[in-house]
Biopython code that builds the backbone (N, CA, C, O; Angstrom):
import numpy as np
from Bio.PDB.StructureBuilder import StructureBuilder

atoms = [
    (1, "UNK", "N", (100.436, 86.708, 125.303)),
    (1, "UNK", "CA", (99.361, 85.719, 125.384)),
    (1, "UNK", "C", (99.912, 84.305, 125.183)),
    (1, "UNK", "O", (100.642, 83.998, 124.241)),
    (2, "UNK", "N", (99.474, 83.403, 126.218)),
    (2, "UNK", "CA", (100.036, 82.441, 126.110)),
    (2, "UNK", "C", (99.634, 81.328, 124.631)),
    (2, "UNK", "O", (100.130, 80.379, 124.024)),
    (3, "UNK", "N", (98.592, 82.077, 124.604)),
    (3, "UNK", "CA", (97.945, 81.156, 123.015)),
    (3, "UNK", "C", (98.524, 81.697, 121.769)),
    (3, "UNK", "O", (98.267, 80.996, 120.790)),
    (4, "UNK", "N", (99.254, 82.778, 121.526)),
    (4, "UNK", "CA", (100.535, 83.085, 120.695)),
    (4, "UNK", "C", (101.484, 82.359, 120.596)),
    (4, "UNK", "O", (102.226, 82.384, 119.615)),
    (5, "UNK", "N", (101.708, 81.214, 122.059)),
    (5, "UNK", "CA", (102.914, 80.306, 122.050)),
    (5, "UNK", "C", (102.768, 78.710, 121.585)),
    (5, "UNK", "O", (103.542, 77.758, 121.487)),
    (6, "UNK", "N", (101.639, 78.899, 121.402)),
    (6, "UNK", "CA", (101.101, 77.535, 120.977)),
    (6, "UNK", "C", (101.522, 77.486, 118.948)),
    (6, "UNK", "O", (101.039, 77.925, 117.904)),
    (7, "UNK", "N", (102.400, 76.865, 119.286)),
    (7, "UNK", "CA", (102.562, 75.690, 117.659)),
    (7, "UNK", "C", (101.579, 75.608, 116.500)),
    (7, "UNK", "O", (100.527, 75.545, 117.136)),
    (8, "UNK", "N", (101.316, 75.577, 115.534)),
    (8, "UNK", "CA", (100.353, 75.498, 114.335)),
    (8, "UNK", "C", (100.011, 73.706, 114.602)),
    (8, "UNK", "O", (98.904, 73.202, 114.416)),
    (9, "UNK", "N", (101.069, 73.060, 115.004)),
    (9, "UNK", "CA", (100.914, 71.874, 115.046)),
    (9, "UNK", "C", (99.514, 71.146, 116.391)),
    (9, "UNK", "O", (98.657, 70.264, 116.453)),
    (10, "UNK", "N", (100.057, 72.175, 117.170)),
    (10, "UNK", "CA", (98.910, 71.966, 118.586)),
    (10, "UNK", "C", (98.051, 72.536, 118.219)),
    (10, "UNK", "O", (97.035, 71.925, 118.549)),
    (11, "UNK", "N", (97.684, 73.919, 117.385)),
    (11, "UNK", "CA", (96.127, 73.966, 117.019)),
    (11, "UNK", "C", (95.765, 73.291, 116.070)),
    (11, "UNK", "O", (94.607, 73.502, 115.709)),
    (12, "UNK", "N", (96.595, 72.194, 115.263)),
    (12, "UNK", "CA", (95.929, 72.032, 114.436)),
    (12, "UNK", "C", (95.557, 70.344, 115.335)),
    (12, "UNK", "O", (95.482, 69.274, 114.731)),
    (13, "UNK", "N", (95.407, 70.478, 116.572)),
    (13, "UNK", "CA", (95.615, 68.866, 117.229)),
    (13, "UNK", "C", (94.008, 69.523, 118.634)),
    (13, "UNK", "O", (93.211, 68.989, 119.406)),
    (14, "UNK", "N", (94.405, 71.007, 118.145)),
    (14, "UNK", "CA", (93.210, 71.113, 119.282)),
    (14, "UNK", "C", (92.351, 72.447, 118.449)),
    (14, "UNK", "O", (92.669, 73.624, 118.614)),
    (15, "UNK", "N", (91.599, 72.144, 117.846)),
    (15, "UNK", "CA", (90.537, 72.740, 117.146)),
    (15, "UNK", "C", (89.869, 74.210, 118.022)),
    (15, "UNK", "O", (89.503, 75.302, 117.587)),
    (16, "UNK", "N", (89.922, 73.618, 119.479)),
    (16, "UNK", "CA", (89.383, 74.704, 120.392)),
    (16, "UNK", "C", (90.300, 76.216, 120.302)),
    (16, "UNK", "O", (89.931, 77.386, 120.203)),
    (17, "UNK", "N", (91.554, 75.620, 120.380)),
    (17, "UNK", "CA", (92.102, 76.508, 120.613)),
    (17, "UNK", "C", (92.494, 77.519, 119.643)),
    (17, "UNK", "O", (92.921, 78.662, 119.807)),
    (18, "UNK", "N", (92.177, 76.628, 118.268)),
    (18, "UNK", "CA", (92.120, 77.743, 117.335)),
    (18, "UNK", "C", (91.203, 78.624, 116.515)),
    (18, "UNK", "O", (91.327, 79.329, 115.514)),
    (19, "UNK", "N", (89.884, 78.177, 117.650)),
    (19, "UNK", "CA", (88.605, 78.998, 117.152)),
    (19, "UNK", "C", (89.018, 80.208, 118.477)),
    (19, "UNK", "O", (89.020, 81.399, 118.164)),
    (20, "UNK", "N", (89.320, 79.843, 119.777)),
    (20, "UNK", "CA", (89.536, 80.812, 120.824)),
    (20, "UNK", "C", (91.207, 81.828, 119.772)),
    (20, "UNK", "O", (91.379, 83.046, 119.715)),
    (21, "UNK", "N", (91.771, 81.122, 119.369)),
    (21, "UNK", "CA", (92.729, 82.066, 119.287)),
    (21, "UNK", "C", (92.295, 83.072, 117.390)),
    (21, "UNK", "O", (92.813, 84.059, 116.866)),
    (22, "UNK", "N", (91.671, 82.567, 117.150)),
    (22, "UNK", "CA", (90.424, 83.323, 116.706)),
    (22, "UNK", "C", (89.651, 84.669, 116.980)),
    (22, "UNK", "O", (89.536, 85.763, 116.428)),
    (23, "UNK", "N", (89.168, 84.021, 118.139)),
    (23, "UNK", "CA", (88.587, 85.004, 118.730)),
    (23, "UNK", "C", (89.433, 86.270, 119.214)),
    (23, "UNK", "O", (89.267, 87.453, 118.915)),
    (24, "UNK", "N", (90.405, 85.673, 120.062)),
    (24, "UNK", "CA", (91.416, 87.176, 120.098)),
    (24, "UNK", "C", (91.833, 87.779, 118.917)),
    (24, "UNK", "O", (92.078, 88.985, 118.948)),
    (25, "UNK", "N", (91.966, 87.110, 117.804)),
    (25, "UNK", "CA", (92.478, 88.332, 116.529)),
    (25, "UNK", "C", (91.715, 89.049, 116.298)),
    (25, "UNK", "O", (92.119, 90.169, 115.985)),
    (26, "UNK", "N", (90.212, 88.806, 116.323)),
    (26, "UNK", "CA", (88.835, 89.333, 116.143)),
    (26, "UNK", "C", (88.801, 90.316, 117.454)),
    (26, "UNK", "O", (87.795, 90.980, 117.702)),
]
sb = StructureBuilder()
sb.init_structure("model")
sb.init_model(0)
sb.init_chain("A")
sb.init_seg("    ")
for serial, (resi, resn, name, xyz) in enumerate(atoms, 1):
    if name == "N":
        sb.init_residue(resn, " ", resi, " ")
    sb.init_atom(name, np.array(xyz, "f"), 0.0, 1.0, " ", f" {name:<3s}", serial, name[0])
structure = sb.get_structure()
């Protein structure tokens, strides 16, 4: 999954992506 490759730094710069990458752990 490409949202596994995303940085703590970029979700923490894009909020979206860490409610969606959220959602996949769920």
């Amino acid at each position: 999954m490409k949202f596994q490759m995303h940085s703590p730094q970029n979700v923490s710069q894009r909020p979206e992506l860490k409610l969606l990458k959220m959602s996949f752990l769920d």
